[in-house]
N, CA, C and O of each residue as an XYZ file, in Angstrom:
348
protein
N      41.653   -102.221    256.117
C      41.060   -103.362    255.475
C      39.604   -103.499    255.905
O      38.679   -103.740    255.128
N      39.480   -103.299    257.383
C      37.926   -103.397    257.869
C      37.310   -102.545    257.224
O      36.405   -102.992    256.521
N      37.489   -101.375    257.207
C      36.609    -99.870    256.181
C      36.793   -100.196    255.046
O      35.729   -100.017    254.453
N      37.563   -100.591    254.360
C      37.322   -101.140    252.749
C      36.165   -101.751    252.697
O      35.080   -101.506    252.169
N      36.706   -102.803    253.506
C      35.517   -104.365    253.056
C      34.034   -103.788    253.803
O      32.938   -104.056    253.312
N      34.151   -103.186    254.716
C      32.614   -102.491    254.833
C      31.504   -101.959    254.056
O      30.317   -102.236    253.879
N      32.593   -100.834    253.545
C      31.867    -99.757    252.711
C      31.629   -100.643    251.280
O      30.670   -100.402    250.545
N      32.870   -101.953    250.910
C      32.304   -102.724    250.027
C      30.593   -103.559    250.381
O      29.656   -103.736    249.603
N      30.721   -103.914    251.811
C      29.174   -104.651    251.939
C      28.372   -103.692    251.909
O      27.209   -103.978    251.625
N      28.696   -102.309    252.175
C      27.568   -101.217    251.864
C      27.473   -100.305    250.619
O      27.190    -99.109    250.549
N      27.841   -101.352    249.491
C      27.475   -100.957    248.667
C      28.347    -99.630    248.108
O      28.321    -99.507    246.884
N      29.194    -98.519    248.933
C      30.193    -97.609    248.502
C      31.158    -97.519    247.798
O      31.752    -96.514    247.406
N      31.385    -98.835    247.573
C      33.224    -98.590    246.672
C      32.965   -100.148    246.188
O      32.138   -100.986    246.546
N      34.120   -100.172    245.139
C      33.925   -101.394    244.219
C      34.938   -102.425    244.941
O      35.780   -102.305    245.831
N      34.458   -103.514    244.131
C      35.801   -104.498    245.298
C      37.369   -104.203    244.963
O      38.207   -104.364    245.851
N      37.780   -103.726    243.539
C      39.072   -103.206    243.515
C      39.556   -102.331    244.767
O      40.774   -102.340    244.941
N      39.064   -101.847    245.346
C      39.289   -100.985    246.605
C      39.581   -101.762    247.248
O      40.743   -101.730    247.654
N      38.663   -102.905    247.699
C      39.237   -104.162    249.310
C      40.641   -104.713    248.353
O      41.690   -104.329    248.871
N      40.777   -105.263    247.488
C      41.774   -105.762    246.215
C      43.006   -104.914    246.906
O      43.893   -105.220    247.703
N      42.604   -103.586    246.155
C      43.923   -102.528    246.798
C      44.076   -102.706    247.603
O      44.878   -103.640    247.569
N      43.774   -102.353    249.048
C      43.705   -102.402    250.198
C      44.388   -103.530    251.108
O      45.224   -103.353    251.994
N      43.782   -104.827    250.635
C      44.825   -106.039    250.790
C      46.021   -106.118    250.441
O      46.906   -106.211    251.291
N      46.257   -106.098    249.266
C      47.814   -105.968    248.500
C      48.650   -104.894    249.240
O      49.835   -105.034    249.543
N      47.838   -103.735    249.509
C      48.540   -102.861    250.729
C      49.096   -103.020    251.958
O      50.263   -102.749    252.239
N      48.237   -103.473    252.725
C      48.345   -104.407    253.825
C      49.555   -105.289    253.811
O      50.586   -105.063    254.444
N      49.278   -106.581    252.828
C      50.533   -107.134    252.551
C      51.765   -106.774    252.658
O      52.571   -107.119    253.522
N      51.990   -105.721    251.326
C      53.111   -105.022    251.499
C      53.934   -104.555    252.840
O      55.069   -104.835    253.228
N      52.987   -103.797    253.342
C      53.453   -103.682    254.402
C      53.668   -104.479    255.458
O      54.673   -104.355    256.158
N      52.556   -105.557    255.721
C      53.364   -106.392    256.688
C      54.619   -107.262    256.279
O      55.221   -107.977    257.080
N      54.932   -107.128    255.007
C      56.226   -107.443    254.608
C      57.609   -106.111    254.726
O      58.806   -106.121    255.014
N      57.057   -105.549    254.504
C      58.172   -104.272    254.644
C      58.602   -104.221    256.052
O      59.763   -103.872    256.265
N      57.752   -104.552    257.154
C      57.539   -104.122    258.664
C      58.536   -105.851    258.927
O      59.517   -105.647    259.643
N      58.456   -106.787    258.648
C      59.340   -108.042    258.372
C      60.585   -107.690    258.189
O      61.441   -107.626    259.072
N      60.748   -107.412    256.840
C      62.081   -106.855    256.445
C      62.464   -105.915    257.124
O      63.657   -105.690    256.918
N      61.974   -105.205    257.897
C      62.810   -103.918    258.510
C      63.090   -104.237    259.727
O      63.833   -103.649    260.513
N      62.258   -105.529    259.928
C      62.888   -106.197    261.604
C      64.550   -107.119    261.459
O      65.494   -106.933    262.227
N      64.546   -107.857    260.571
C      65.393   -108.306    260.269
C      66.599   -107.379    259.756
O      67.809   -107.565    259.881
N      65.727   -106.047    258.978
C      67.343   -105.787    259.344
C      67.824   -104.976    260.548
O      68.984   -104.859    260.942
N      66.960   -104.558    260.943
C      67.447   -104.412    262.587
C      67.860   -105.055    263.574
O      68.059   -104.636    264.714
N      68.060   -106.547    262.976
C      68.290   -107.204    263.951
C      70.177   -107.833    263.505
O      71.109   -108.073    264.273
N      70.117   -107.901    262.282
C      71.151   -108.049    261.414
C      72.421   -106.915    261.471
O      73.633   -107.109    261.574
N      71.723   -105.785    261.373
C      72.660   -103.906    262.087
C      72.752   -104.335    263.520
O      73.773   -103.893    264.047
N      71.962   -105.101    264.360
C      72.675   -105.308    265.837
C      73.624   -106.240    266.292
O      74.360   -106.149    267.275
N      73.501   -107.367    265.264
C      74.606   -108.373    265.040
C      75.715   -107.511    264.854
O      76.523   -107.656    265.772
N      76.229   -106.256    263.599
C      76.957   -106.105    263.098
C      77.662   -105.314    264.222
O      78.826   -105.557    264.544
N      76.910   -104.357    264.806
C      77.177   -103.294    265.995
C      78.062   -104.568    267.206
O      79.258   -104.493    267.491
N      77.322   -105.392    267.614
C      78.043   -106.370    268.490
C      79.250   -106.937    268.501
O      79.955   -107.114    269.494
N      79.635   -107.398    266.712
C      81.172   -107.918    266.166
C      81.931   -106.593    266.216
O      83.103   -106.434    266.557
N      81.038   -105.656    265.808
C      82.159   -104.475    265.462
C      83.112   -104.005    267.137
O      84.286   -103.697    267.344
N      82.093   -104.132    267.908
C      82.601   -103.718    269.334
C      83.369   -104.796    269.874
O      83.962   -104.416    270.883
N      83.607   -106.091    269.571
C      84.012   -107.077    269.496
C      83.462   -108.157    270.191
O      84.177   -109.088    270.564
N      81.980   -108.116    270.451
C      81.269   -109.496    271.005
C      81.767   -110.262    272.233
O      82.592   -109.784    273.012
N      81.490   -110.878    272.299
C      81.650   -111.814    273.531
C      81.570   -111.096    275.214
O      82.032   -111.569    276.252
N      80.980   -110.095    275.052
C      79.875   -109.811    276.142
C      79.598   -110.966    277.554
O      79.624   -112.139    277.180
N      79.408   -110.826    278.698
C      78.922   -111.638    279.225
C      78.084   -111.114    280.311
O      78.721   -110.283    280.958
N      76.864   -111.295    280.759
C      75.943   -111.280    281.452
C      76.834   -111.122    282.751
O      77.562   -112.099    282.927
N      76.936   -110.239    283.594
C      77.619   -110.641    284.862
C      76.682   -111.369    286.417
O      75.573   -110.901    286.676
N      76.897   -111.775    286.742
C      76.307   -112.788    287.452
C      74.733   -113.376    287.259
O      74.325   -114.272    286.520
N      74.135   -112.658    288.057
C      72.223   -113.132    287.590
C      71.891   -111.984    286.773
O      70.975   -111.997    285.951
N      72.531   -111.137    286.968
C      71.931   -109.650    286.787
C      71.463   -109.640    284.915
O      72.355   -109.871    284.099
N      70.280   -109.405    284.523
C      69.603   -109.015    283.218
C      70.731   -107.906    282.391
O      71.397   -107.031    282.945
N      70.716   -108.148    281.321
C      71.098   -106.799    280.961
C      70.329   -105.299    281.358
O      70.647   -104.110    281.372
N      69.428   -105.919    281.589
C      68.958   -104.258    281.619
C      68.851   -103.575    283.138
O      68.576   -102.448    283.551
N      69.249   -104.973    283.813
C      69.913   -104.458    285.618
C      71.287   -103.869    285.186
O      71.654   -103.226    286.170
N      71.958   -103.792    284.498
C      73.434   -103.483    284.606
C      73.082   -101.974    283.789
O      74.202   -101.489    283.624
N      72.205   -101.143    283.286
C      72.225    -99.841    282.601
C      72.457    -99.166    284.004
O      72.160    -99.735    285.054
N      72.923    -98.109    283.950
C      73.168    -97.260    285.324
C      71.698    -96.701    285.401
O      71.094    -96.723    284.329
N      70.983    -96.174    286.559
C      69.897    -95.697    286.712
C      69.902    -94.337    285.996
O      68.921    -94.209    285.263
N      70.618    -93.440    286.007
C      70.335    -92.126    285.016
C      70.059    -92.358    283.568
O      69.361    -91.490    283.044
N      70.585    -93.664    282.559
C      70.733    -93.594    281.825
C      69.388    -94.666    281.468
O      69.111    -94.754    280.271
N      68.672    -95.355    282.296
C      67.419    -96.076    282.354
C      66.447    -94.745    282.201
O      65.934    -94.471    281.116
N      66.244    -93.951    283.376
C      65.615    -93.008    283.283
C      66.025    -92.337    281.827
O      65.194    -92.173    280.934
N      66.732    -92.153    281.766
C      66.697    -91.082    280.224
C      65.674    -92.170    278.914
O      64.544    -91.965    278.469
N      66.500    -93.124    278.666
C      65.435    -94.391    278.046
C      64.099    -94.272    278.113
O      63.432    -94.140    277.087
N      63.392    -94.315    279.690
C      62.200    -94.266    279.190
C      61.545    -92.821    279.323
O      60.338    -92.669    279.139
N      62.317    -91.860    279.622
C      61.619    -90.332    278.971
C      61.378    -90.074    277.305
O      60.603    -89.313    276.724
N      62.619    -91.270    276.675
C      62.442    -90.853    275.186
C      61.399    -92.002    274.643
O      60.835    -91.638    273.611
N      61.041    -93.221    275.075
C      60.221    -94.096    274.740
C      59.868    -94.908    275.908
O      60.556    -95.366    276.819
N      58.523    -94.971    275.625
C      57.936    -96.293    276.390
C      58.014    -97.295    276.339
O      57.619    -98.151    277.131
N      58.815    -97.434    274.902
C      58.847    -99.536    275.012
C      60.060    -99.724    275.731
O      60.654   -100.789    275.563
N      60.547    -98.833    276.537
C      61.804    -99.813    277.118
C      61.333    -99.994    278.544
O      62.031   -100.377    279.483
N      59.994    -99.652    278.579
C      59.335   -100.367    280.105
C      59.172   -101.255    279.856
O      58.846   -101.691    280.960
N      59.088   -102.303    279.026
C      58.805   -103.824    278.945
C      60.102   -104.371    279.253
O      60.027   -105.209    280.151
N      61.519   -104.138    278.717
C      62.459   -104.336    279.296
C      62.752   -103.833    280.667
O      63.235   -104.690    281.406
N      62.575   -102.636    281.195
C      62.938   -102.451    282.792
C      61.738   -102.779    283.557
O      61.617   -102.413    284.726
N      60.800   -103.489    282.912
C      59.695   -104.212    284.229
C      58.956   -103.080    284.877
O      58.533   -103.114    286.033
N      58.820   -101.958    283.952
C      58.175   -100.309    285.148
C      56.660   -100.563    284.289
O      55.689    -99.843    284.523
């Protein structure tokens, strides 16, 4: 959107381009919406299916109760699960 609307103040491209560009944008931050929700909706379903009612065992986080090999494997395949294990 910033390089659209630039090259629009510099005279390079017509405003249908920033036009496009927005409506693009949009889209997608709607698609990126919808795809949270349904990820969050497939984790509801995963939870009933296993049969729910889960309980936190004492203070401990969920993400104190993953066994340590299987933490380590987690964050070799991604980094966002350091925001959950606090590394």
């Amino acid at each position: 959107m910033e390089l659209s609307t630039a090259q629009y103040t510099n005279g390079l491209v017509d405003f249908n381009t920033v036009i496009t560009t927005l409506t693009s944008n949009a889209n997608q931050q709607d698609q990126l919406t919808q795809t949270r929700g349904a990820v969050a909706a497939n984790l509801l379903q995963v939870y009933q299916a296993l049969g729910g009612g889960w309980q936190v065992r004492g203070d401990l986080s969920p993400a104190e109760l993953v066994p340590p090999e299987t933490r380590e494997e987690m964050l070799e395949r991604t980094g966002s699960w350091r925001k959950v294990f606090r590394e």
